[in-house]
mmJSON file of the N, C-alpha and C atoms, coordinates in Angstrom:
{"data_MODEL":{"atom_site":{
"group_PDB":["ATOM","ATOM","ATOM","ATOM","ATOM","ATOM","ATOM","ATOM","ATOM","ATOM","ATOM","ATOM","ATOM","ATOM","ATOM","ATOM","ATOM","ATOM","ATOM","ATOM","ATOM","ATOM","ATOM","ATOM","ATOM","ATOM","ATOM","ATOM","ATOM","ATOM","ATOM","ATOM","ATOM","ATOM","ATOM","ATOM","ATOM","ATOM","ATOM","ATOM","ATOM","ATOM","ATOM","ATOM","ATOM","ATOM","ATOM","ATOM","ATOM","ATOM","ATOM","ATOM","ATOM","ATOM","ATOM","ATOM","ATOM","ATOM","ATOM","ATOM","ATOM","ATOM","ATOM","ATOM","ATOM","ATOM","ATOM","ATOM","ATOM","ATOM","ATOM","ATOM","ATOM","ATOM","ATOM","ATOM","ATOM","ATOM","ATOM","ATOM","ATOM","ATOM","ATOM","ATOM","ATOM","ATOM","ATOM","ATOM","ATOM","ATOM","ATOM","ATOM","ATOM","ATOM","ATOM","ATOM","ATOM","ATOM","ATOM","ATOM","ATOM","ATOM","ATOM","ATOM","ATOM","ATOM","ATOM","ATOM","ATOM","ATOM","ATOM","ATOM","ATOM","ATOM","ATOM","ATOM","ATOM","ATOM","ATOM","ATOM","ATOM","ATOM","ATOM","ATOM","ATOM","ATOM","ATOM","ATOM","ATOM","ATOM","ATOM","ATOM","ATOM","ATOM","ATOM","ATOM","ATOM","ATOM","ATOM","ATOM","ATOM","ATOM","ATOM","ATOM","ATOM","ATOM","ATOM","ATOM","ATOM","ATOM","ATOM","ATOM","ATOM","ATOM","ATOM","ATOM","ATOM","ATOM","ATOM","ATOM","ATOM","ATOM","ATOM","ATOM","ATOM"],
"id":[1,2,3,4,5,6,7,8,9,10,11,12,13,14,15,16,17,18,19,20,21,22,23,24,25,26,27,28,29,30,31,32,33,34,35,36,37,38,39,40,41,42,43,44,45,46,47,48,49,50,51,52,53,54,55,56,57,58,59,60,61,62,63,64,65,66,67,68,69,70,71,72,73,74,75,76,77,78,79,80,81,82,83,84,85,86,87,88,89,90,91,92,93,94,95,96,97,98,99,100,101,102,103,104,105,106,107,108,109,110,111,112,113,114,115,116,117,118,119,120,121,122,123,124,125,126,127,128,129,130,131,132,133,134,135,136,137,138,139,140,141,142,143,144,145,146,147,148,149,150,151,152,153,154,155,156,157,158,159,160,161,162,163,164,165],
"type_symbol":["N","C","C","N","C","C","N","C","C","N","C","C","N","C","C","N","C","C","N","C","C","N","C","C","N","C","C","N","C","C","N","C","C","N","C","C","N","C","C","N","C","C","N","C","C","N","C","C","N","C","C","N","C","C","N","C","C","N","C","C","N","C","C","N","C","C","N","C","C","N","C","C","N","C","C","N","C","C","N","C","C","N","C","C","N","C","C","N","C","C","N","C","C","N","C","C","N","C","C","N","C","C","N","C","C","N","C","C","N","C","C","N","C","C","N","C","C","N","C","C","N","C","C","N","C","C","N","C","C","N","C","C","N","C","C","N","C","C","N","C","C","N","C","C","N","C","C","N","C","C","N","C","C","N","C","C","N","C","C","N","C","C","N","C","C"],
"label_atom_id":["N","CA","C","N","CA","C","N","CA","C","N","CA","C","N","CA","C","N","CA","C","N","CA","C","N","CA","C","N","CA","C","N","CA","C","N","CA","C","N","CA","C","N","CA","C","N","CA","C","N","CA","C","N","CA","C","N","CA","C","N","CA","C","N","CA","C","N","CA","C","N","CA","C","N","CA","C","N","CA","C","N","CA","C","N","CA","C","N","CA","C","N","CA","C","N","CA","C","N","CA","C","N","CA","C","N","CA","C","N","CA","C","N","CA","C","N","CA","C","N","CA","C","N","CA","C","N","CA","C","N","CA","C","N","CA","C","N","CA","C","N","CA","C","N","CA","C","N","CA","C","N","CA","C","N","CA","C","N","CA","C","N","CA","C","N","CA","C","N","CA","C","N","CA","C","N","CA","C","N","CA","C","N","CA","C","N","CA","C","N","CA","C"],
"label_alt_id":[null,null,null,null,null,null,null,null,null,null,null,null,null,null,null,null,null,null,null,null,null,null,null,null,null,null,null,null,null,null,null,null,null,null,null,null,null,null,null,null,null,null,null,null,null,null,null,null,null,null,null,null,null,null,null,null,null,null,null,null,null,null,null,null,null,null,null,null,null,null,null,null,null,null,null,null,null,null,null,null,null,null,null,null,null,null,null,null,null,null,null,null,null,null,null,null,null,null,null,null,null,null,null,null,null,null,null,null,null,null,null,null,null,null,null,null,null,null,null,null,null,null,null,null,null,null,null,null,null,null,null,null,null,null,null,null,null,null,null,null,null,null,null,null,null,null,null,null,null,null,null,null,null,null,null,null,null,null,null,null,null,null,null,null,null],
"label_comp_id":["UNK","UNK","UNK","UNK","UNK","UNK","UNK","UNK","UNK","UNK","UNK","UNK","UNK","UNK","UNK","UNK","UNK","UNK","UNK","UNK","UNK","UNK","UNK","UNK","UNK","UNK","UNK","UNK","UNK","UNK","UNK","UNK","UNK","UNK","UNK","UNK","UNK","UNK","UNK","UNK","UNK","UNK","UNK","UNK","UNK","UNK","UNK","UNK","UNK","UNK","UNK","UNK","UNK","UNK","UNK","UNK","UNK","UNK","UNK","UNK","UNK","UNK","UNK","UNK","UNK","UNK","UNK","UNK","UNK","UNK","UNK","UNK","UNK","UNK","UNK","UNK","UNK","UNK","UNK","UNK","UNK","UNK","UNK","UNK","UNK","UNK","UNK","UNK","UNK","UNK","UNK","UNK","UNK","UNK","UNK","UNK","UNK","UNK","UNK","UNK","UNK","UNK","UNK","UNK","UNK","UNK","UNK","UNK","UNK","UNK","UNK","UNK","UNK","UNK","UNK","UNK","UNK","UNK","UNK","UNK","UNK","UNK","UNK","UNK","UNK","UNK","UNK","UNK","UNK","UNK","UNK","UNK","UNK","UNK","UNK","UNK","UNK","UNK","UNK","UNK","UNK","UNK","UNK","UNK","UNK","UNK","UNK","UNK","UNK","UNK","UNK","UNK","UNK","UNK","UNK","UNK","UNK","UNK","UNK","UNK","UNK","UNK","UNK","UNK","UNK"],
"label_asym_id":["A","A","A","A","A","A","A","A","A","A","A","A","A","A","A","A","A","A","A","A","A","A","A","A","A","A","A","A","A","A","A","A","A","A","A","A","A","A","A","A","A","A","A","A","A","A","A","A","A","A","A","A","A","A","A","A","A","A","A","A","A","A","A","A","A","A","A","A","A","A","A","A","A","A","A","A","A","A","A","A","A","A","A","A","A","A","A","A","A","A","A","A","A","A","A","A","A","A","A","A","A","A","A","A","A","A","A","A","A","A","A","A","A","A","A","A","A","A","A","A","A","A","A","A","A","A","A","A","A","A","A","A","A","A","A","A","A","A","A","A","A","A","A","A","A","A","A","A","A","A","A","A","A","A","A","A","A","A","A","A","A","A","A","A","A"],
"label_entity_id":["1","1","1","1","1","1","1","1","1","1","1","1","1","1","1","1","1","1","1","1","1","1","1","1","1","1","1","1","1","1","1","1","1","1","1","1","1","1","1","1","1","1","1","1","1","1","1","1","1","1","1","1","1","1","1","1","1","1","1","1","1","1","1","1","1","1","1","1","1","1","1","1","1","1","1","1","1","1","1","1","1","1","1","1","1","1","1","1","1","1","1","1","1","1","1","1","1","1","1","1","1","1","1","1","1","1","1","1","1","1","1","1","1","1","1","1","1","1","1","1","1","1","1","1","1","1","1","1","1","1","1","1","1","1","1","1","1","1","1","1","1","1","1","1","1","1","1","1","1","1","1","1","1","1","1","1","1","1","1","1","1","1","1","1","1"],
"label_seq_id":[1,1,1,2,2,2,3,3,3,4,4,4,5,5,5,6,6,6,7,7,7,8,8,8,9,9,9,10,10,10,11,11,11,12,12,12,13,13,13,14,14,14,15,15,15,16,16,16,17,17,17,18,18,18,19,19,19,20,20,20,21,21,21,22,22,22,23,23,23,24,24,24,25,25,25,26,26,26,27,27,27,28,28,28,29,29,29,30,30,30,31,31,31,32,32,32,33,33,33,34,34,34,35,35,35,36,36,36,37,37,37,38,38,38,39,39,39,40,40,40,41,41,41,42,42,42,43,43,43,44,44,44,45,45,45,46,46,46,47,47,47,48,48,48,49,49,49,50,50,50,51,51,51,52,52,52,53,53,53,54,54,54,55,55,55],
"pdbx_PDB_ins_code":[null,null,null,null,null,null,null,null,null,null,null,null,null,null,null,null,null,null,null,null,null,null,null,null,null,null,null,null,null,null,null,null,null,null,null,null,null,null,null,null,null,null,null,null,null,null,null,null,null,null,null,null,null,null,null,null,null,null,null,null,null,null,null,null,null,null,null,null,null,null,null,null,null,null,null,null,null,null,null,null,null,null,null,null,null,null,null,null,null,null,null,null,null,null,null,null,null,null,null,null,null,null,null,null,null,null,null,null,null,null,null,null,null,null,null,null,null,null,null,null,null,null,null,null,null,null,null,null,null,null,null,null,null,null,null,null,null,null,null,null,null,null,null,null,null,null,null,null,null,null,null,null,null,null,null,null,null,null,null,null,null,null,null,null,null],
"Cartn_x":[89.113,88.391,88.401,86.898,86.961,87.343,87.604,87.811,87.052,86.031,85.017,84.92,86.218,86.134,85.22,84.573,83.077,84.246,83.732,84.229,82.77,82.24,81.384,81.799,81.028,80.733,79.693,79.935,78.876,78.788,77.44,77.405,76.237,75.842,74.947,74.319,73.53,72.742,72.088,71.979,71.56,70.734,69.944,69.701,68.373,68.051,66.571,66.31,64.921,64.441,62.961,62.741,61.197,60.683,61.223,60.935,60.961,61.422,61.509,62.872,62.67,64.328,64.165,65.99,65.998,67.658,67.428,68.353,68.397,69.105,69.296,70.301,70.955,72.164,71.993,72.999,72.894,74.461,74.87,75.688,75.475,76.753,77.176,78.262,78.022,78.943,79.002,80.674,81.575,81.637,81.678,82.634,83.724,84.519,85.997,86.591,87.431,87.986,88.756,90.163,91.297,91.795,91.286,91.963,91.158,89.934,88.499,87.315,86.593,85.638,84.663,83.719,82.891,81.516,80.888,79.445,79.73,78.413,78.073,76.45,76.037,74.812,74.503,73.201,72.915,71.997,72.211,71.373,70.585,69.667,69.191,68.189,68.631,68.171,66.85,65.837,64.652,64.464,64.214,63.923,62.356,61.535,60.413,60.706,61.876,62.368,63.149,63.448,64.624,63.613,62.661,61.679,60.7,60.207,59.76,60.337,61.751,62.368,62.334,62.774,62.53,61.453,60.526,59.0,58.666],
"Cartn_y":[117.777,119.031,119.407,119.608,120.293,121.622,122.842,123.668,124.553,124.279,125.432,125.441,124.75,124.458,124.029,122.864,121.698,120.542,119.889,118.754,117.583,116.934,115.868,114.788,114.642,113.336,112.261,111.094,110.299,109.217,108.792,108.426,107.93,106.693,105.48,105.672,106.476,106.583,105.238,104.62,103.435,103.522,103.657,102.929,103.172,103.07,102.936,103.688,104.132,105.445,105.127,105.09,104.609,103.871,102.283,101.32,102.175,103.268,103.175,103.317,102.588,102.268,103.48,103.799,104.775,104.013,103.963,103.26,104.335,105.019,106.102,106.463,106.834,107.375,108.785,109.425,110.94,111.51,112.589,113.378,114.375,114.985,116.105,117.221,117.968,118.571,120.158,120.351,121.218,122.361,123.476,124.501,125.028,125.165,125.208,126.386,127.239,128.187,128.483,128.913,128.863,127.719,126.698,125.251,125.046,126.057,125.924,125.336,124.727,124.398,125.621,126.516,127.517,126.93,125.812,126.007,124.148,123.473,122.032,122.096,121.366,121.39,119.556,119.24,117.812,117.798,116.31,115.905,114.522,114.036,113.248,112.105,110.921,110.141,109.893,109.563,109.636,110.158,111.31,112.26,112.131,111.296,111.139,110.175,109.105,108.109,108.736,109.771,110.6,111.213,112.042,113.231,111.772,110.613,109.68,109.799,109.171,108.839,109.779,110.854,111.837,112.585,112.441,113.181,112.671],
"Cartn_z":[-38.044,-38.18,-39.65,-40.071,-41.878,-41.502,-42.675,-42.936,-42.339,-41.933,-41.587,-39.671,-39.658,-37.721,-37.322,-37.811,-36.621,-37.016,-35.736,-35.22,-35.344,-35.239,-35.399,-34.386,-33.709,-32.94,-32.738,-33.168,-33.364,-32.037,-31.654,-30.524,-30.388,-29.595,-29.255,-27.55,-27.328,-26.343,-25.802,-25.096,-24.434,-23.028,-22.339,-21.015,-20.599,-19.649,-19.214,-17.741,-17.81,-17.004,-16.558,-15.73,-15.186,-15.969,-16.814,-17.295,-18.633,-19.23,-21.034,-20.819,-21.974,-22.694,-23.695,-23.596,-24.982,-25.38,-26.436,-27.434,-28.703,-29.2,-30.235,-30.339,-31.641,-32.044,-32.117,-31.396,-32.238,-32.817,-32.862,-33.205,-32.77,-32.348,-31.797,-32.993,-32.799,-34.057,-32.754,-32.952,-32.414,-33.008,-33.027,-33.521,-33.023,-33.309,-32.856,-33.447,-32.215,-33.088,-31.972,-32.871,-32.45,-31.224,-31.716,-31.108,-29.465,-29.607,-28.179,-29.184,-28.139,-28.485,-28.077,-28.686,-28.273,-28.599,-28.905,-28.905,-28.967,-29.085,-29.592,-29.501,-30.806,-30.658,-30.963,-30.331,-30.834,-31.555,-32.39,-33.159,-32.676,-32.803,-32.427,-33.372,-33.914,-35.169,-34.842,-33.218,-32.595,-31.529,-32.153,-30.985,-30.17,-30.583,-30.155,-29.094,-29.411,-28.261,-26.797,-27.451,-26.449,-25.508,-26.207,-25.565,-24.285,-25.202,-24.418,-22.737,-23.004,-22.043,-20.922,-20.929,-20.727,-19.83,-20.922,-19.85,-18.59],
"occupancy":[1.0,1.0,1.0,1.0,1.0,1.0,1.0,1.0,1.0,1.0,1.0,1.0,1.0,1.0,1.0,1.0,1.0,1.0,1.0,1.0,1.0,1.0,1.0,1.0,1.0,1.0,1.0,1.0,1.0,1.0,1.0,1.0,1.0,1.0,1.0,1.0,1.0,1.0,1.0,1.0,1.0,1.0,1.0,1.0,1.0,1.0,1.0,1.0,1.0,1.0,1.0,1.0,1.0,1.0,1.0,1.0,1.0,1.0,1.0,1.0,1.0,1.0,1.0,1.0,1.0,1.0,1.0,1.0,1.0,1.0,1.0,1.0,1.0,1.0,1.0,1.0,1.0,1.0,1.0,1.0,1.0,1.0,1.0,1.0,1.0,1.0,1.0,1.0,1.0,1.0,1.0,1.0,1.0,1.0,1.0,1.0,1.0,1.0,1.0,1.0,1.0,1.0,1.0,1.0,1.0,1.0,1.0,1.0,1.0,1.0,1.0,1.0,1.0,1.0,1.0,1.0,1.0,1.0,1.0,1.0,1.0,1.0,1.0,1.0,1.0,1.0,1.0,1.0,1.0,1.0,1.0,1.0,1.0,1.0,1.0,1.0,1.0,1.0,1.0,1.0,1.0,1.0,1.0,1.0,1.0,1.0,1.0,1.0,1.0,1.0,1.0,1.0,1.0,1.0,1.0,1.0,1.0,1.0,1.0,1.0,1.0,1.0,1.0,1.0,1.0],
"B_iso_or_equiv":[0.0,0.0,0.0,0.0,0.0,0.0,0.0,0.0,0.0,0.0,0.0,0.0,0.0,0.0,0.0,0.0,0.0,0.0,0.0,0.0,0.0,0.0,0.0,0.0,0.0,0.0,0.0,0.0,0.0,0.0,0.0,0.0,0.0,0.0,0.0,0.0,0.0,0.0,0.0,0.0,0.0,0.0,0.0,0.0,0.0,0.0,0.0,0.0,0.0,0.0,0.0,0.0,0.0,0.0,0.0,0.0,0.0,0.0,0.0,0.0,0.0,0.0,0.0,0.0,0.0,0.0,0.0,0.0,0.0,0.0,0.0,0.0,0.0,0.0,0.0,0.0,0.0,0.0,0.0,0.0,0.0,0.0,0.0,0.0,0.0,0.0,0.0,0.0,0.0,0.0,0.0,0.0,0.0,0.0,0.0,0.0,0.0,0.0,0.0,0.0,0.0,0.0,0.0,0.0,0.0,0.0,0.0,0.0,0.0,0.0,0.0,0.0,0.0,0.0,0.0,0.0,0.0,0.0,0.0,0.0,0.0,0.0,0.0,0.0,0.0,0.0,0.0,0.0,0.0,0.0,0.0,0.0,0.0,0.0,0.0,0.0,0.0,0.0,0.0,0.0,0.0,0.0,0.0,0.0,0.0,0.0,0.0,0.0,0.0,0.0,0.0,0.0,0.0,0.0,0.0,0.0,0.0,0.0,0.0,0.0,0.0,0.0,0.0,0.0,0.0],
"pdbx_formal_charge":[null,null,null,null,null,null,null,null,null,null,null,null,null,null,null,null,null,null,null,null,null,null,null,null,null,null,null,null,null,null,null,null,null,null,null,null,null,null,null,null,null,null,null,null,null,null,null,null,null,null,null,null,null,null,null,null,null,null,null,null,null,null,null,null,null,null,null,null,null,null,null,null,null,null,null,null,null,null,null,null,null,null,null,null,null,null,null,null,null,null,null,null,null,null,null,null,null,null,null,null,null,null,null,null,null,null,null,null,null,null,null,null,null,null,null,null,null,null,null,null,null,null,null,null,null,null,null,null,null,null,null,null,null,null,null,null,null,null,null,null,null,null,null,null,null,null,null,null,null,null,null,null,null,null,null,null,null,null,null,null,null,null,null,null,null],
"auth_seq_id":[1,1,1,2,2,2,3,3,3,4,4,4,5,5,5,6,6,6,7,7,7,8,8,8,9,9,9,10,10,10,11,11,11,12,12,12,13,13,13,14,14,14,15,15,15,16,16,16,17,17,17,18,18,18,19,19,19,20,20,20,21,21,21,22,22,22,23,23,23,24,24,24,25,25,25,26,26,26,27,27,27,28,28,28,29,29,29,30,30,30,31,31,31,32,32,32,33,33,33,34,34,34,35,35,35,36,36,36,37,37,37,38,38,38,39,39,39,40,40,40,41,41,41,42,42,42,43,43,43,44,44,44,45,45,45,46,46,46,47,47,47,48,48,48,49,49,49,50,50,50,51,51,51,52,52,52,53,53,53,54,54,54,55,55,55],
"auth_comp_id":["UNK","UNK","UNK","UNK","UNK","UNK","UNK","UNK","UNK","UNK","UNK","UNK","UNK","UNK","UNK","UNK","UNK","UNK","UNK","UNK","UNK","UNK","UNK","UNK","UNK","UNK","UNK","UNK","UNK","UNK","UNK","UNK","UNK","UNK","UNK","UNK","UNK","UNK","UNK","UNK","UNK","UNK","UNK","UNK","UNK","UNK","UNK","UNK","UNK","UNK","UNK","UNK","UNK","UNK","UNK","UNK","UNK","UNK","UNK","UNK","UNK","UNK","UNK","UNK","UNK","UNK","UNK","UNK","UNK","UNK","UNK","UNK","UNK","UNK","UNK","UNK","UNK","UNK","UNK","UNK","UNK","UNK","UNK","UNK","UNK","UNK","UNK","UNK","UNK","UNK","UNK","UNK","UNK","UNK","UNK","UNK","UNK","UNK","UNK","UNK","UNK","UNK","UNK","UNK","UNK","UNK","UNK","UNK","UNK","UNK","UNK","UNK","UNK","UNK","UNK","UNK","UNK","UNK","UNK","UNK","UNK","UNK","UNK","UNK","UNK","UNK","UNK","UNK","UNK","UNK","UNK","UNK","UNK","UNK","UNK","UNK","UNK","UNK","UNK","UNK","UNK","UNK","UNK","UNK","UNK","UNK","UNK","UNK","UNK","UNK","UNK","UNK","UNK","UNK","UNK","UNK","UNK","UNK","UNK","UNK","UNK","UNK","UNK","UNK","UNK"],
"auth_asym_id":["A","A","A","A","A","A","A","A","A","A","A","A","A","A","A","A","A","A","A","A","A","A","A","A","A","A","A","A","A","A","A","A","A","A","A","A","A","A","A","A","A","A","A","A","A","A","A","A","A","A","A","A","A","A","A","A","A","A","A","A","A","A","A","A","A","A","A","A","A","A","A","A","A","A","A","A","A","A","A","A","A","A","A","A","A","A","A","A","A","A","A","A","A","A","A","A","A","A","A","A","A","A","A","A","A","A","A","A","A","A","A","A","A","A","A","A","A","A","A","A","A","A","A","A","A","A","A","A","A","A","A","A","A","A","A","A","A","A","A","A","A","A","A","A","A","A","A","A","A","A","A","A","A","A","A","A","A","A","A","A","A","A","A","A","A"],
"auth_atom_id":["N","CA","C","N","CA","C","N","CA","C","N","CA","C","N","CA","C","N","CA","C","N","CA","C","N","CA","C","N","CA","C","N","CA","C","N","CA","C","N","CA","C","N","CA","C","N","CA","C","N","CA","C","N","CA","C","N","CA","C","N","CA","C","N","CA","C","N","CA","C","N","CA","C","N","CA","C","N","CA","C","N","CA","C","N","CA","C","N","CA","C","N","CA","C","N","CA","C","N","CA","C","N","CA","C","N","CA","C","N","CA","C","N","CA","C","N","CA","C","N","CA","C","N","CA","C","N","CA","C","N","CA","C","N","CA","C","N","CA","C","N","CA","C","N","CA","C","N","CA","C","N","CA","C","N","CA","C","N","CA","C","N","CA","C","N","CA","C","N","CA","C","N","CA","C","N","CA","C","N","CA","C","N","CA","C","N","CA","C","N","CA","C"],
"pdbx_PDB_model_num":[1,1,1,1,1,1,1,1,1,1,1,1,1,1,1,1,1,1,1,1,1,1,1,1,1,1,1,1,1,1,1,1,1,1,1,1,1,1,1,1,1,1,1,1,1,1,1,1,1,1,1,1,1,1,1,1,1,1,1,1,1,1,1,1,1,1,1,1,1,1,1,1,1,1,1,1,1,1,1,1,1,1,1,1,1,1,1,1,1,1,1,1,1,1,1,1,1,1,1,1,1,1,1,1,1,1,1,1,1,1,1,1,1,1,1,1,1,1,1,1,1,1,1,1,1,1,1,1,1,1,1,1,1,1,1,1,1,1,1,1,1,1,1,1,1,1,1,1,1,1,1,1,1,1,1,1,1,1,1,1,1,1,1,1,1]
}}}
């Protein structure tokens, strides 16, 4: 944990959904306070692959 309480998580999305594949890395980043996690938001490196999969 940096100074400012986020946590970061990096992570490899993989698998397949009515024949599309989604293969993408994202990150997750935490805020943390007083030793809870209170929020996480994602990030997503192709989000056009993600939203694909998806629809």
């Amino acid at each position: 944990m940096n100074e400012d309480g986020r946590i970061i998580g990096l992570h490899l999305n993989s698998g397949e959904r009515n024949s599309k594949r989604l293969d993408t890395r994202y990150c997750i980043v935490f805020e943390v306070k007083d030793g809870r996690m209170i929020s996480g938001r994602e990030h997503f490196f192709h989000l056009a692959n993600r939203d694909d999969v998806w629809s």
